[in-house]
N, C-alpha and C positions, 0 to 999 in steps of 0.2 A: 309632428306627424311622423308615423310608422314609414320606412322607405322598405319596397320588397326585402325580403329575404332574397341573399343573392351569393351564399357559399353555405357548404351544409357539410359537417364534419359526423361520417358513419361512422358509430363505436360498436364495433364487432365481439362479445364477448364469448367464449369458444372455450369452451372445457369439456373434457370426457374423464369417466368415472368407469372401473370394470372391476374384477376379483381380482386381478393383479394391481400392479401400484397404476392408483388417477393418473394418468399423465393430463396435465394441464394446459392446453396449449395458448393459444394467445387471443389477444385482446389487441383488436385493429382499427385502426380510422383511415377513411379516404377522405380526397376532397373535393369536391366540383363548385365551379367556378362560374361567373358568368361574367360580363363587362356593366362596370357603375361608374358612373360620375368621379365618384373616391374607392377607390378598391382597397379591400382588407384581406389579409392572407393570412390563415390561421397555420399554427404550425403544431407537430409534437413529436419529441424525442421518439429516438428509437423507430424510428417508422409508422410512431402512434401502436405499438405492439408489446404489452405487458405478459407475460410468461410467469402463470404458478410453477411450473414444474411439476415435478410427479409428487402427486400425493396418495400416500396408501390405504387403503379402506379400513385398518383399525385405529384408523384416524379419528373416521367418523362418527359419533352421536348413535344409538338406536334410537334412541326417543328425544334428542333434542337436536334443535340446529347446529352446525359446524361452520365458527364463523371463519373465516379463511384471512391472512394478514392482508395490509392495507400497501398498494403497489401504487411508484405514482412514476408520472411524466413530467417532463418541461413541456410548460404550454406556452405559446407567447400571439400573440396576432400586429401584425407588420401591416401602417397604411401609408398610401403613398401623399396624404393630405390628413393634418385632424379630422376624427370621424367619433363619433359618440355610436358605441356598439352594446345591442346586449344579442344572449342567446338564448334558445330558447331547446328545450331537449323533448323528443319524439320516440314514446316508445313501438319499437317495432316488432314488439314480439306480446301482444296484449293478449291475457287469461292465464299467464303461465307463473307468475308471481306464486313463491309460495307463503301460504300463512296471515294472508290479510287479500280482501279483494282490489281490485285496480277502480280510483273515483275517475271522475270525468276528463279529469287530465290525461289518463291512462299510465297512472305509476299508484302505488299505495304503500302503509306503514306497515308493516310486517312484524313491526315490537320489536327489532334486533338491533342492535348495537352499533351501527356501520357508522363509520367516520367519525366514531368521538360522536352521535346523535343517536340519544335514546327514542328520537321521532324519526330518525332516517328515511325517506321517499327510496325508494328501491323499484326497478323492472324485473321481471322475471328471465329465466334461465332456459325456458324452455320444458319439453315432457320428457319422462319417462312411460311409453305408454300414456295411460293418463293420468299420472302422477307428476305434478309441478316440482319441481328440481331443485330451485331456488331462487334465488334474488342477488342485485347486485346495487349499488348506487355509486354513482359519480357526483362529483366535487371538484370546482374548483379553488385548491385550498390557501381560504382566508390567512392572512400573515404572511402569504409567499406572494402576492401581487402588487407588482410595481406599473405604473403607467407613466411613461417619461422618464424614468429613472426615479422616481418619486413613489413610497409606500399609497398606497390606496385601499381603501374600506369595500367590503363587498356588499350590494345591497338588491333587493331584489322588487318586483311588481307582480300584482296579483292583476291589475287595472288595463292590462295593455300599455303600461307606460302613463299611465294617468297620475299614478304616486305611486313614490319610493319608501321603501322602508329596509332596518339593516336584513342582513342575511349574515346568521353568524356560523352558518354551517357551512355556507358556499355549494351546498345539493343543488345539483342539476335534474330536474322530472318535478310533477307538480302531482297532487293527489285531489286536493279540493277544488283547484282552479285549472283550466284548460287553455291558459292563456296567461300564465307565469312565466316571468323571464327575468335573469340575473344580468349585473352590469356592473361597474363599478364610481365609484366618489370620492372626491375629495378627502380624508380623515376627519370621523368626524359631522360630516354632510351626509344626506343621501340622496343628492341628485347624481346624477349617470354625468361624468364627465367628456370633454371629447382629448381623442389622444391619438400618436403616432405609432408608438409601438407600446404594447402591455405583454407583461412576462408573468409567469409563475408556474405553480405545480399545478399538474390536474391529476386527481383521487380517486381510485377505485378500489370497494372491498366487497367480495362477496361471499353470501353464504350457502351451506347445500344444505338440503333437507334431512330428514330424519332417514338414516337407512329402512327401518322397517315400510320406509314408502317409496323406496328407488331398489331395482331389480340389479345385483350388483352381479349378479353371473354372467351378466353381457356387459356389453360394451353402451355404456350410457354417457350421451354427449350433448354438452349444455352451452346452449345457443340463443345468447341475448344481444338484442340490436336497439341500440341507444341512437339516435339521428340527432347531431348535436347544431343547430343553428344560428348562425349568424344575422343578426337584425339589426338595419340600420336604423336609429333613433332621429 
């Protein structure tokens, strides 16, 4: 049985784009919290704050996407008892995806390349006017997660926790299902194990659209909001 959601990690992603160099700015998470029986406390380097930098507009594509590199974090989540957790990711910025529409999960496939997945789940970036900007996708990246000190498999649900199956990409957002959630197993297995503390990277790469569809004489700033949740299993 599902136990509330009871901590929810905002991933803030925040870009601007102008006729001078993009400056990039960052990519943020909060966290709020509430009291459970087992409490889990998710964590991420750097204050949860990824930074492209400045990137200059003949950088960009006329007619094709600009995929931007792959930045990552230490992620880890700290319980004060075994707890068997998955999460579940919230797009908060829905119709702004570019290049594919958003399914009932509220994220979609976009065709682009992100994370090492030629099927990448990606959220959108936001407008330009009314011109979609682009996409981004998170991951939490498979081969960097230890639970216990111990290597673990990433594996994911379509079912609400009903069955598991692998997840080899470790994407966080769902396109087909509204009710997908990632967690991790044994090597190997794919039941959701329980644990005290789980470590790894978390993965974000995103891309901008085609200039000939973003107004680059101004100041264009792209603003995607990923809600990343914590579920008790």
């Amino acid at each position: 049985m599902l136990g509330d959601v009871q901590k929810t990690l905002c991933l803030l992603a925040v870009l601007a784009t102008c006729s001078m160099p993009i400056q990039a700015e960052s990519i943020n998470v909060r966290i709020i919290s509430t009291q459970v029986p087992v409490a889990c406390t998710p964590m991420l380097s750097g204050g949860g704050s990824v930074d492209y930098g400045a990137i200059k507009p003949n950088t960009l594509s006329t007619d094709a996407y600009t995929i931007l590199t792959e930045k990552q974090l230490d992620f880890a989540i700290t319980c004060n008892a075994p707890a068997k957790i998955a999460l579940k990711a919230v797009n908060g910025r829905p119709g702004s995806l570019a290049g594919a529409p958003e399914g009932p999960g509220g994220f979609g496939t976009p065709g682009v390349r992100l994370l090492n997945d030629d099927a990448a789940v990606a959220g959108g970036l936001g407008f330009d006017g009314t011109h979609k900007i682009g996409g981004y996708a998170v991951a939490i990246k498979p081969g960097t997660v230890q639970a216990d000190g111990v290597d673990v498999d990433s594996i994911r649900s379509s079912t609400n926790g009903a069955g598991w199956g692998p997840s080899p990409s470790g994407i966080l957002g769902k396109n087909l299902w509204d009710n997908l959630m990632n967690s991790w197993s044994k090597k190997g297995t794919t039941l959701p194990i329980a644990f005290e503390t789980l470590s790894g990277k978390l993965a974000v790469q995103a891309y901008i659209n085609k200039t000939s569809e973003l107004d680059l004489s101004k100041p264009v700033a792209l603003d995607g909001l990923t809600t990343i949740e914590l579920v008790y299993l």
